[in-house]
N, C-alpha and C positions, 0 to 999 in steps of 0.2 A: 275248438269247442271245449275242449277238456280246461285248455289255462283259463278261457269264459268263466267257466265252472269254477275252477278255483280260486277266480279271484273275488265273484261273488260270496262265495262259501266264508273265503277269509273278511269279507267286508261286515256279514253282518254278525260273524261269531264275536266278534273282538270284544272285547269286556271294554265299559266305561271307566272315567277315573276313578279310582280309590278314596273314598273320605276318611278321616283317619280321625278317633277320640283322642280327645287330651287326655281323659283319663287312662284308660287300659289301650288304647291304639288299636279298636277293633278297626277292620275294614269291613263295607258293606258295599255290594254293586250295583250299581242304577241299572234299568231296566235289561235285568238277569234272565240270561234263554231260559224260554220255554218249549217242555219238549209234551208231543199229544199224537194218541196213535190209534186204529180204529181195525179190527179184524173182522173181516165180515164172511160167514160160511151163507151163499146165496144157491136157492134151488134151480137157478139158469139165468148165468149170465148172459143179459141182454143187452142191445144198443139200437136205437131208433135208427141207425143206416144196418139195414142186415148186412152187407160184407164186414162189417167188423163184431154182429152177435156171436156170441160163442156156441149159444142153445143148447148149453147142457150145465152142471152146477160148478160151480165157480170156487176158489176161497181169493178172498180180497181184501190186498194191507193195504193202508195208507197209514202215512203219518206228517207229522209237521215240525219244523225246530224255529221257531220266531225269535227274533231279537228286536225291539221297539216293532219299527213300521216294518221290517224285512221276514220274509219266511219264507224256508226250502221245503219243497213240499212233494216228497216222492211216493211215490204208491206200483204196487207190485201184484198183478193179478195173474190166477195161476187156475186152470181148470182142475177138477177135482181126481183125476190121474197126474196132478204133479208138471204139466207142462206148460212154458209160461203163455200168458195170451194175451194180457198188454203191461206196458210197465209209462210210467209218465217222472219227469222230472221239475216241476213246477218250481219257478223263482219269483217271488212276488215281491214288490211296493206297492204300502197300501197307506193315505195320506186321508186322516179322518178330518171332518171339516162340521165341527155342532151337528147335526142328526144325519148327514153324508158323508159317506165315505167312499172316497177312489179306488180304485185299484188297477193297478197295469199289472202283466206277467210276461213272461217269454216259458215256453216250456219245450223238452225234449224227450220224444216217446216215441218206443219200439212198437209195431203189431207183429205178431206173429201169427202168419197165413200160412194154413195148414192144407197138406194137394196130396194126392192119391200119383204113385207112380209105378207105373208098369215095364220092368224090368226082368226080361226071362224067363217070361211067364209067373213071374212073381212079384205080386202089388205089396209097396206098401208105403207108409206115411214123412213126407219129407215136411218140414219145416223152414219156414225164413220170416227174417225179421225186417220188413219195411219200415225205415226210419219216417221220423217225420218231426217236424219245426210248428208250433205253436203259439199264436199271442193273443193276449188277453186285455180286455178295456171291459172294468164294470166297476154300478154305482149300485151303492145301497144307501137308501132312508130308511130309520130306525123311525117307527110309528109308535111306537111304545117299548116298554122293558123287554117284555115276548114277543113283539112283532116288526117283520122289518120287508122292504118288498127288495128287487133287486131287477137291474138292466143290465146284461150282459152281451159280450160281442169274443166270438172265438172267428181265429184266421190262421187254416189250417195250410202247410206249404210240403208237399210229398217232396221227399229226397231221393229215393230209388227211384227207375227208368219205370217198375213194376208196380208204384206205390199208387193213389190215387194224386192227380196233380195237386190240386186243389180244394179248400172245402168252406163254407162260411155257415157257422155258426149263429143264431138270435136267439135270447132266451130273456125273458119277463117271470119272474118267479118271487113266492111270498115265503114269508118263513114263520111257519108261531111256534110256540114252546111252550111248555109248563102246560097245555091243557090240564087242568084236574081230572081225572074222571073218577077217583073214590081218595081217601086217607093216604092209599098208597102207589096208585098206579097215575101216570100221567101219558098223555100222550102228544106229541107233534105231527104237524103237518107240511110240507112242503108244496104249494101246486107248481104248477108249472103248463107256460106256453110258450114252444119254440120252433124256430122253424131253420131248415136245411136247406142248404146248396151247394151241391159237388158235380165235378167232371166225370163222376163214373157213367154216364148223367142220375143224379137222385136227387128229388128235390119234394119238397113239403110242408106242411103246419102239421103238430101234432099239442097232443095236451096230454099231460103226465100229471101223478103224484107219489108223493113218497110218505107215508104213515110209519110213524115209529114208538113202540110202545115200551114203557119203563117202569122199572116197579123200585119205590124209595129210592136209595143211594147204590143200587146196586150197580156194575161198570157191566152188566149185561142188557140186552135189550134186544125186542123183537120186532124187525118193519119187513114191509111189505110196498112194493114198487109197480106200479103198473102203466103202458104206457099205450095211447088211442092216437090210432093216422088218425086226420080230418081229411087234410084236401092232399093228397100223394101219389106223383109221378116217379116209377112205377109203381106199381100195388105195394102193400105193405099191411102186416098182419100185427089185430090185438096182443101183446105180449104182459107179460105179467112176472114177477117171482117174489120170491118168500126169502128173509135171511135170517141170523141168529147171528147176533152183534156183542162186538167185547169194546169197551173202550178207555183208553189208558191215560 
């Protein structure tokens, strides 16, 4: 998995050819990495399968490094005492086609599942990290400048004996931007409807949304995520949280 890794890494870093002026011989590079990163301090990290919520407040990196159509895409979530509780390694191709765009991924991600153990009459917190294999298949139609809908499909493969075997992912979701709502403040929307199925058995249709509010140019910003079971085998509870957003 690691030489996987590296060879992807080296595939889409690689600089394009050099064009070179007759006059002064500057070099310029064709489609030059980009690099984009998102810090998010959230009131409780949540996740529509409770075995993987955290329920308590979170801080949450992501970032991206693109090159043309390629982008690595890792993200590092940490509960607010500093311990980790998931971390994701995301490799995408992404092949735009007039107002569609493709995307396939492969992604590699640790959970860290936290147990209470009773040793010597003295309890206390052990940690492990169940691995897990990820792949991704989704389309987006751009509707307009600020508007774009999207179909998604995650196919989730547990690696540990202790891990969840299996998991399948559907998600149908909108995206707008740039709402106005005064001179200086704007805000986004994300809805969202998805639904789950895993071996632990857990299975369901839920509907989400993500609100995100912005004020001018400034790289801060405040959203709010909430997420409603519909139809869910077993029960599963309204959840909600608040974050205060940096982005680079």
């Amino acid at each position: 998995m690691k030489s996987l890794l590296f060879t992807f890494l080296t595939c889409f870093i690689t600089f394009e050819a050099f064009s070179e002026d007759k006059k002064d011989s500057v070099q310029t590079v064709k489609n030059p990495i980009q690099f984009s990163g998102n810090v998010q301090l959230t009131s409780n990290g949540i996740s529509p399968v409770p075995a993987f919520a955290l329920g308590k407040p979170a801080l949450m990196t992501g970032f991206s490094i693109r090159k043309g159509n390629f982008s690595f895409s890792p993200a590092f979530n940490y509960g607010i005492d500093g311990k980790p509780w998931v971390s994701n390694s995301w490799l995408r191709v992404q092949l735009p086609h007039k107002k569609f765009t493709f995307r396939t991924g492969a992604n590699w991600s640790l959970f860290f599942k936290r147990t209470s153990v009773t040793e010597n009459a003295q309890t206390f917190e052990v940690q492990r990290a169940n691995k897990y294999l990820e792949f991704e298949a989704a389309t987006t139609y751009k509707i307009s400048e600020n508007t774009s809908v999207q179909a998604l499909c995650w196919y989730t493969k547990g690696i540990d004996i202790d891990a969840v075997k299996f998991g399948y992912f559907y998600s149908l979701s909108a995206n707008i931007s740039k709402i106005r709502l005064s001179n200086s403040v704007k805000l986004a929307l994300k809805p969202n409807l998805f639904y789950i199925d895993n071996s632990i058995p857990f299975k369901g249709l839920f509907a989400s949304g993500i609100a995100v509010w912005s004020y001018k140019n400034l790289p801060v910003s405040i959203s709010m995520q909430a997420v409603k079971p519909l139809i869910i085998t077993p029960k599963s509870d309204f959840n909600w949280n608040i974050g205060l957003n940096f982005d680079f």
